[in-house]
ROLO-893163 format. One record per residue (C-alpha): residue number from 1; chain; z, y, x. Coordinates in Angstrom, 2 decimals, always signed. Example, Ala and Ser with C-alpha at 12.3 -4.5 7.8 and 13.67 -1.06 7.14 Angstrom:
2
num/cadena/pz/py/px
1/A/+7.80/-4.50/+12.30 $
2/A/+7.14/-1.06/+13.67 $
END
This chain:
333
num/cadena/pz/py/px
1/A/-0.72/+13.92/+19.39 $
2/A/-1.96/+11.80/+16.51 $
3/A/+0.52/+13.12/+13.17 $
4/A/+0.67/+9.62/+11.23 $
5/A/+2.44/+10.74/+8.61 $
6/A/+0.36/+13.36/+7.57 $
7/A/-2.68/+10.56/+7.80 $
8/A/-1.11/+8.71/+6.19 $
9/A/-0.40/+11.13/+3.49 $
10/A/-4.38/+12.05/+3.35 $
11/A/-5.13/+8.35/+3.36 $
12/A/-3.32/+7.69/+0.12 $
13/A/+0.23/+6.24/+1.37 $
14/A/+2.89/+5.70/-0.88 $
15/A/+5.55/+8.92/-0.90 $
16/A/+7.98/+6.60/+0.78 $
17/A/+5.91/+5.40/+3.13 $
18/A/+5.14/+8.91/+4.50 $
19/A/+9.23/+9.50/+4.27 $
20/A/+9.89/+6.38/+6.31 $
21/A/+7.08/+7.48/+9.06 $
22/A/+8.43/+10.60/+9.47 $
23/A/+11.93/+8.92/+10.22 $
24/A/+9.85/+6.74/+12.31 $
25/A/+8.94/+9.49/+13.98 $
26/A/+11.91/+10.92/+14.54 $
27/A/+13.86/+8.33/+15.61 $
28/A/+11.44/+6.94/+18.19 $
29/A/+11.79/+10.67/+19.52 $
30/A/+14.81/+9.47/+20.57 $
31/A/+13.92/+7.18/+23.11 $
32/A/+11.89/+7.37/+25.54 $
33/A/+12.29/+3.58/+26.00 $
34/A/+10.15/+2.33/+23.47 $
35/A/+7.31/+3.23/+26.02 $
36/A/+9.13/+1.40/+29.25 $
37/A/+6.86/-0.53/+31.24 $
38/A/+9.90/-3.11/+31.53 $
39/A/+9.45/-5.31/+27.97 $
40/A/+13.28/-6.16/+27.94 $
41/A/+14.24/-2.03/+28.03 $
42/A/+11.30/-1.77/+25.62 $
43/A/+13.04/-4.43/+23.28 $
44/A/+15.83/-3.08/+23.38 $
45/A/+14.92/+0.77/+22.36 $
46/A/+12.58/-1.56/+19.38 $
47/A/+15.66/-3.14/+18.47 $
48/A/+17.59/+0.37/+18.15 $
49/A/+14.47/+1.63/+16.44 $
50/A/+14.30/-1.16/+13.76 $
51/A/+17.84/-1.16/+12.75 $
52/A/+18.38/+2.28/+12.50 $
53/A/+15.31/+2.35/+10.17 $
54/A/+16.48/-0.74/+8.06 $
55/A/+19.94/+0.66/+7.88 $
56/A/+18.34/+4.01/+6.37 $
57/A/+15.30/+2.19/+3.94 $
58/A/+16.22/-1.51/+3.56 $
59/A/+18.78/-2.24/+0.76 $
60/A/+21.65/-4.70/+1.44 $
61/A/+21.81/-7.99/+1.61 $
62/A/+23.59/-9.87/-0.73 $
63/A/+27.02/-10.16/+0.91 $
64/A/+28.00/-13.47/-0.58 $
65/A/+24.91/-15.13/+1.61 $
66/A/+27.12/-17.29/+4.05 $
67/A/+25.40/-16.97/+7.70 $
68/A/+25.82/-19.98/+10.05 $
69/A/+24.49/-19.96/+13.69 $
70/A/+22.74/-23.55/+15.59 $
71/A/+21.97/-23.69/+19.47 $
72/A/+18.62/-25.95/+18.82 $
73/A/+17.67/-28.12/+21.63 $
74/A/+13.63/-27.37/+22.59 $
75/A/+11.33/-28.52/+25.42 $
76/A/+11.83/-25.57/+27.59 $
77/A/+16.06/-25.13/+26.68 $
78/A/+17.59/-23.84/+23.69 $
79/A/+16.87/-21.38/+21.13 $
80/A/+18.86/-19.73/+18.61 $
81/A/+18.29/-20.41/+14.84 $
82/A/+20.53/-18.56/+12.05 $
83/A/+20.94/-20.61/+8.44 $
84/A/+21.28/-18.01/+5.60 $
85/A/+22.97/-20.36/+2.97 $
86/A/+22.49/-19.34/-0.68 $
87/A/+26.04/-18.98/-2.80 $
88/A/+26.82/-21.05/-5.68 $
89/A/+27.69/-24.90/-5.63 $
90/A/+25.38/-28.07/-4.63 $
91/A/+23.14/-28.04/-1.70 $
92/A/+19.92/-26.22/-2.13 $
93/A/+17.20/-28.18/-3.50 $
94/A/+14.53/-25.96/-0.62 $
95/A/+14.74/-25.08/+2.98 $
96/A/+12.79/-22.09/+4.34 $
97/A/+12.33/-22.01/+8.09 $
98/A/+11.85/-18.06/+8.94 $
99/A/+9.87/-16.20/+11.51 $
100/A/+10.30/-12.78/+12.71 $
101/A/+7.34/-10.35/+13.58 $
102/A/+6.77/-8.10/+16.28 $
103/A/+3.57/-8.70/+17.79 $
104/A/+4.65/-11.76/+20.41 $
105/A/+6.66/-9.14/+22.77 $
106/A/+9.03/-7.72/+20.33 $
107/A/+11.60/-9.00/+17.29 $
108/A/+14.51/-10.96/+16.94 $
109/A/+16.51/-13.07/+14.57 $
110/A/+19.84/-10.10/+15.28 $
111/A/+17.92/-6.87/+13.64 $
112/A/+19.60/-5.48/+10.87 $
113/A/+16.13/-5.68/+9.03 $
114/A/+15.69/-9.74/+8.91 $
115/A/+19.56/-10.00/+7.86 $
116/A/+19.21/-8.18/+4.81 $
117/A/+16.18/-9.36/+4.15 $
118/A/+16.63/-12.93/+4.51 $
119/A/+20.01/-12.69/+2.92 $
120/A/+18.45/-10.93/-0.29 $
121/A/+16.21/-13.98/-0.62 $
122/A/+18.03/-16.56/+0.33 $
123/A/+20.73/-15.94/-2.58 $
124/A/+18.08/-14.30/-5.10 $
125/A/+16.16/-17.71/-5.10 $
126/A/+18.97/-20.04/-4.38 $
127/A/+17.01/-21.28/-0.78 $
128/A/+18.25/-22.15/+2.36 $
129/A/+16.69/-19.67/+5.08 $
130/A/+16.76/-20.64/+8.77 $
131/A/+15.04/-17.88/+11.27 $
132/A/+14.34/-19.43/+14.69 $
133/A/+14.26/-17.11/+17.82 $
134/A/+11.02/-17.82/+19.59 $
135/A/+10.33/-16.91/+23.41 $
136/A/+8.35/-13.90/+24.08 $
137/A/+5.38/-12.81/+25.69 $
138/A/+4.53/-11.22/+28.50 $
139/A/+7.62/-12.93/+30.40 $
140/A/+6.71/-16.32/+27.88 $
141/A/+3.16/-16.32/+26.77 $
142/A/+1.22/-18.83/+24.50 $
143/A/+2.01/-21.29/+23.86 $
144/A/+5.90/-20.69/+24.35 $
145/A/+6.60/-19.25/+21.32 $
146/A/+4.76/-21.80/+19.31 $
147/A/+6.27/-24.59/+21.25 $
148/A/+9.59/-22.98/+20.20 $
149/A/+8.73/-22.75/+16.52 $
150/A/+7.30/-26.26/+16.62 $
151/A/+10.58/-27.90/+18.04 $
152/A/+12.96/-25.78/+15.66 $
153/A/+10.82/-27.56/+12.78 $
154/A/+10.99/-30.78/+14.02 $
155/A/+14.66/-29.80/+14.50 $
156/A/+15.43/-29.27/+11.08 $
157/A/+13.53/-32.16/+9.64 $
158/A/+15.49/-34.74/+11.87 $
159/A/+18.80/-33.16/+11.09 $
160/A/+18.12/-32.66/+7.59 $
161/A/+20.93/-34.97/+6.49 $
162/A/+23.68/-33.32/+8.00 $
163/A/+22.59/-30.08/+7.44 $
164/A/+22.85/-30.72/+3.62 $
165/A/+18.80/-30.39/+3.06 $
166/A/+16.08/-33.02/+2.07 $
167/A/+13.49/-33.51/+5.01 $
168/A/+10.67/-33.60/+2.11 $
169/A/+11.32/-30.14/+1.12 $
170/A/+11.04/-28.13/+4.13 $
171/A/+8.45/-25.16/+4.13 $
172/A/+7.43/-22.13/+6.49 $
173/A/+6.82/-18.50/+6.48 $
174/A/+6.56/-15.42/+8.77 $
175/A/+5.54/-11.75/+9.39 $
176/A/+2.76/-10.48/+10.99 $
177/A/+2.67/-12.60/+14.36 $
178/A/+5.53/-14.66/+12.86 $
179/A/+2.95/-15.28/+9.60 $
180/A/+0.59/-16.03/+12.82 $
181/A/+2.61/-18.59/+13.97 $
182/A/+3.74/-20.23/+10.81 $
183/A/+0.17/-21.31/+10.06 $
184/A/-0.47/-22.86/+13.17 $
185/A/+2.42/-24.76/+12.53 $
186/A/+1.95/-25.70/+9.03 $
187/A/-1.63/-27.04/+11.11 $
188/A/+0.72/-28.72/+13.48 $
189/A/+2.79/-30.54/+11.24 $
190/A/+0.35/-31.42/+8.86 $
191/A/-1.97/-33.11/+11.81 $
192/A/+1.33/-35.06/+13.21 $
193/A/+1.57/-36.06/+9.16 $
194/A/+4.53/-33.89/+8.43 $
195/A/+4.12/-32.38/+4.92 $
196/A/+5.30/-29.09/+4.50 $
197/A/+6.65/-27.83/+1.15 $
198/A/+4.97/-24.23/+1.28 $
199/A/+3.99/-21.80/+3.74 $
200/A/+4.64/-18.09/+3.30 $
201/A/+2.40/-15.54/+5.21 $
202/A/+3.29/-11.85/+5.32 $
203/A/+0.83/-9.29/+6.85 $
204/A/-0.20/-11.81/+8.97 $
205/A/-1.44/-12.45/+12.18 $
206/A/-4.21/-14.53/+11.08 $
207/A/-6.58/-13.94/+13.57 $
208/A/-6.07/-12.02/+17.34 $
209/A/-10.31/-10.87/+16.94 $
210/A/-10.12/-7.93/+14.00 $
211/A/-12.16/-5.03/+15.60 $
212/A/-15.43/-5.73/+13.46 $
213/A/-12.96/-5.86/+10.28 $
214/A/-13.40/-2.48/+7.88 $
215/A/-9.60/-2.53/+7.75 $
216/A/-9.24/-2.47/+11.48 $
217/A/-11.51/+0.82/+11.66 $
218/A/-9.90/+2.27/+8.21 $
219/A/-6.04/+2.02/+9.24 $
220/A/-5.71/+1.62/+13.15 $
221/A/-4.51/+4.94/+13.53 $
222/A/-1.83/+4.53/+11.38 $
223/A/-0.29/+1.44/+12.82 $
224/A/+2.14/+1.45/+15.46 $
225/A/+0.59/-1.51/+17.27 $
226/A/-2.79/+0.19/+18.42 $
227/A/-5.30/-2.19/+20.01 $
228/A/-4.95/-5.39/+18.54 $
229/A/-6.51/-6.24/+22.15 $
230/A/-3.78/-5.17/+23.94 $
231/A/-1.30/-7.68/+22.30 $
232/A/-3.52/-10.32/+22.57 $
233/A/-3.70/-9.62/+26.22 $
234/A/+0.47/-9.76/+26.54 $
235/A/+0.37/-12.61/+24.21 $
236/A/-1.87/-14.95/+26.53 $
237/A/-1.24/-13.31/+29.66 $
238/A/-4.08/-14.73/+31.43 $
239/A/-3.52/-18.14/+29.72 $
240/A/-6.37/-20.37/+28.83 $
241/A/-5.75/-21.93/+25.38 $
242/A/-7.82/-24.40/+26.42 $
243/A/-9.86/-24.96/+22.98 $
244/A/-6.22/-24.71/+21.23 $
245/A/-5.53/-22.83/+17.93 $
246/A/-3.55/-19.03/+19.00 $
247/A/-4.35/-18.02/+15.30 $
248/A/-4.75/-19.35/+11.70 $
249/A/-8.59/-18.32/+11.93 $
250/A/-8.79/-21.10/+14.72 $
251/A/-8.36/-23.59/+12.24 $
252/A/-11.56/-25.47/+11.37 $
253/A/-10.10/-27.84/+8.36 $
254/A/-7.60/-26.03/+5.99 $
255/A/-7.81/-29.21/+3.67 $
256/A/-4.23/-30.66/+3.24 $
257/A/-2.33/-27.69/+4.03 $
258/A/+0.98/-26.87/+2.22 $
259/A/+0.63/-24.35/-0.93 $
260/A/+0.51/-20.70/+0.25 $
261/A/+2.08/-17.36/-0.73 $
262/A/-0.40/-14.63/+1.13 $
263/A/+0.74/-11.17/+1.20 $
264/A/-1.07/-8.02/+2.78 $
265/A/-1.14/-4.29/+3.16 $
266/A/-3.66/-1.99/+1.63 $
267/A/-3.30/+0.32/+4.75 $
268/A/-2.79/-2.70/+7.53 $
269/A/-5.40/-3.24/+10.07 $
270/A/-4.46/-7.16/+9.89 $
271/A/-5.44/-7.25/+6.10 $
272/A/-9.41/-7.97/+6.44 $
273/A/-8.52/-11.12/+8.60 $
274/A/-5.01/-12.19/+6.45 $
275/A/-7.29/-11.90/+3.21 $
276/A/-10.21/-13.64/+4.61 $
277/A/-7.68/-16.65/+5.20 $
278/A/-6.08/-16.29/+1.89 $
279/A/-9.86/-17.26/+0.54 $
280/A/-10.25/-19.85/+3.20 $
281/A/-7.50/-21.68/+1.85 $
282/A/-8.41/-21.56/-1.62 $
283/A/-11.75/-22.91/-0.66 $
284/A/-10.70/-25.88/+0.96 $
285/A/-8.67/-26.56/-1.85 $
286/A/-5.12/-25.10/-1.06 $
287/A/-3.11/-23.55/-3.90 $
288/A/-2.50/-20.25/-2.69 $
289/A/-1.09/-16.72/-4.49 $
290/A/-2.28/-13.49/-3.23 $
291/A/-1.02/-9.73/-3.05 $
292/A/-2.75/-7.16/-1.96 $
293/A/+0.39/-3.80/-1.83 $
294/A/-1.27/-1.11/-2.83 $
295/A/-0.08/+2.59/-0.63 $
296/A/+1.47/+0.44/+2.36 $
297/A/+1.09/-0.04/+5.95 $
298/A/+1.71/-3.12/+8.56 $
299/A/+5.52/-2.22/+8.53 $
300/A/+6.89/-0.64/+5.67 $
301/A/+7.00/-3.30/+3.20 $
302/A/+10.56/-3.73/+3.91 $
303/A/+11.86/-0.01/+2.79 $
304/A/+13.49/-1.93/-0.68 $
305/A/+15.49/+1.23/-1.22 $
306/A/+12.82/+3.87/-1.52 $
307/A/+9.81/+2.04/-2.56 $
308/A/+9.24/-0.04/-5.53 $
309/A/+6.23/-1.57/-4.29 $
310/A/+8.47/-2.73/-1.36 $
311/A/+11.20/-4.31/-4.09 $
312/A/+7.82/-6.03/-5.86 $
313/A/+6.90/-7.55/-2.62 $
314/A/+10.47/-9.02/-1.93 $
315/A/+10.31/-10.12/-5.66 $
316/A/+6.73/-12.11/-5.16 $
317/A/+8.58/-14.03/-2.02 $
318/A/+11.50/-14.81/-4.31 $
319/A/+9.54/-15.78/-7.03 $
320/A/+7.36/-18.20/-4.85 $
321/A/+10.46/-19.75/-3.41 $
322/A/+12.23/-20.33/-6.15 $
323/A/+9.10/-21.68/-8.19 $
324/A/+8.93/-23.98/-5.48 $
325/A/+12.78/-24.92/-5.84 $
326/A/+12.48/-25.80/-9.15 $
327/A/+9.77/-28.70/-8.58 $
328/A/+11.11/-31.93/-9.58 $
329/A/+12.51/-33.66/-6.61 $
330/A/+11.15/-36.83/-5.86 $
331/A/+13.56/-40.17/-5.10 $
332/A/+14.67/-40.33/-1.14 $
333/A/+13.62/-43.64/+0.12 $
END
């Protein structure tokens, strides 16, 4: 048996993030689940995973962060979408539709980890968050989730006026296959003439091909995800995109795209392909801010109360939204 943490240890890892694995370790000892054939037991032991870890290494959220709950209508049903309202008085002058990772199969809006996450930056930057559940593969492959993510923005832009938002200022973000998935819709709405306020990408999922990337080969081993190939393969479940975009890398003309906030991991085997993107945008003329977190894996960056690098992340997202808060509205018409 591979002993990750002690890679990681060799490989350079932050202290905490060789603390956190072992709990990692420990925890997943725990249940025997987490390798279940069936993906809803799977989810389920993932779920128990990810909150016990985010309970032990993510820092509260702030508890004045009212949390409201929407059934949104979609093409294939409903889904749910939480609103993490900001305290203080006024609406907010930004809305922030949210995410979650977990590689297509796993994640949802109810961990522990995206509450106190989303309710840190929601009130630290005076946004309003909404996270969207998303279908998931294998039982829901591509395009389901996207379809999903696409109607809960469309969603939000139509009901913008009773929600107490301005349909103008409406941006995106996500993590790892959630970062995925919010550029290809920031694509989306920008080809349907939508423009999006910002788009946030955190160790993303920018493109399902990474095996002939020097980060794939440098850091596999220590990621809990494996064979990118074997993700892709749940994701599309024998599904022919059929010449459409399953990744940010698809996309042939970044030009137009909302401003970009582009985080990565020194130690994540997505970072060659989320970098690479970060440039692409630049060169077609996007504004976009970079971060490359030195010491950290795919998953850690969320383990605010051990790691400073993990509280400077969360910062840079903060920052980013609220610098785009504080643009100078422009009259509604």
């Amino acid at each position: 048996m591979v002993d990750v943490p002690n890679l990681a240890r060799i490989a350079g890892c932050e202290p905490a993030v060789v603390d956190w694995l072992d709990a990692v370790a420990e925890i997943a000892g725990d249940l025997p689940e987490l390798q279940s054939p069936d993906p809803a037991r799977r989810r389920r032991a993932a779920h128990q995973l990810s909150d016990a870890l985010a309970t032990r290494f993510t820092l509260p959220g702030d508890a004045r962060c009212e949390v409201g709950e929407y059934r949104v209508p979609t093409r294939a049903g409903e889904i749910t979408v939480l609103r993490y309202q900001p305290p203080g008085e006024g609406p907010p002058r930004l809305a922030h539709l949210s995410l979650h990772g977990g590689g297509f199969v796993l994640g949802s809006v109810r961990e522990v980890i995206n509450d106190r996450l989303l309710r840190h930056r929601a009130a630290a930057s005076g946004v309003a968050i909404f996270a969207a559940e998303y279908r998931l593969a294998p039982e829901h492959p591509f395009p389901a989730g996207l379809e999903d993510c696409l109607d809960a923005l469309h969603w939000l832009i139509d009901a913008a006026p009773g929600l107490g938002i301005r349909a103008d200022r409406i941006g995106i973000g996500g993590i790892s296959a959630g970062g995925n998935l919010a550029g290809l819709v920031a694509a989306h709405a920008r080809d349907r003439g939508l423009r999006l306020d910002h788009q946030v990408l955190e160790v993303p999922g920018a493109s399902l091909h990474i095996d002939q990337d020097a980060s794939y080969h440098q850091s596999s081993a220590l990621s809990d995800f494996g064979d990118l190939s074997d993700t892709s393969s749940a994701y599309l479940n024998g599904a022919d995109p059929g010449g459409r975009w399953t990744a940010p890398a698809d996309i042939t003309d970044l030009a137009g795209l909302p401003p970009a906030l582009v985080l990565t991991a020194e130690f994540d085997p997505l970072r060659d392909s989320g970098e690479r993107y970060a440039d692409r945008l630049s060169a077609a003329g996007v504004p976009v801010l970079a971060w490359r977190a030195p010491g950290h894996l795919h998953g850690s960056l969320s383990i605010t109360r051990t790691s400073a690098t993990a509280r400077a992340w969360q910062s840079r997202v903060v920052d980013f939204l609220r610098s785009r808060a504080h643009l100078p509205l422009s009259p509604l018409t």
